[in-house]
C-alpha positions, -999 to +999 in steps of 0.1 A: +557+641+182+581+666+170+598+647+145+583+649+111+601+615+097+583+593+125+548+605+113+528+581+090+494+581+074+465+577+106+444+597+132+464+620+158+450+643+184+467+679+190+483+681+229+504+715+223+511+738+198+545+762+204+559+790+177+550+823+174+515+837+176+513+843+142+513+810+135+488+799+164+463+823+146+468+806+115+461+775+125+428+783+146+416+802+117+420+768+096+405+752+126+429+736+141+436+737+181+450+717+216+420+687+211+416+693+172+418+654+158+434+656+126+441+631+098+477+629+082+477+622+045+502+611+025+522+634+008+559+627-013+588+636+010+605+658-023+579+682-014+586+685+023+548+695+036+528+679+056+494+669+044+466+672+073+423+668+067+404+684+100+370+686+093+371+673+055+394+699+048+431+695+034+457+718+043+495+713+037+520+726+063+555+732+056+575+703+078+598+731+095+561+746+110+544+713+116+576+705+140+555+733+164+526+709+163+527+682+193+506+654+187+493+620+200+482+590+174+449+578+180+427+544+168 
């Protein structure tokens, strides 16, 4: 699920995340990992960030990063 435009409001499960260790860090420090279920929010395309809740909390993530981010919808 590379490709920001296909994702819409729902549940998703992380399979993979690629880029730099840097950002791998980040994320785990917000608590997000490979098995992490996160929830995709809406958020206005102008402002080109995705909009994520894992574990009642919000986080945005630029679109260019969350492309590193492979995920798999769930119910």
């Amino acid at each position: 699920m590379n490709d920001p435009q296909d994702i819409r409001d729902g549940r998703f499960i992380i399979t993979a995340i690629n880029g730099q260790q840097t950002f791998k860090s980040f994320l785990l420090g917000h608590n997000i990992a490979v098995g992490s279920a996160i929830t995709i929010n809406y958020s206005p395309k102008y402002a080109q960030l995705i909009s994520i809740t894992v574990r009642q909390k919000i986080l945005s993530i630029r679109t260019e990063d969350f492309k590193n981010i492979e995920c798999v919808r769930i119910a």
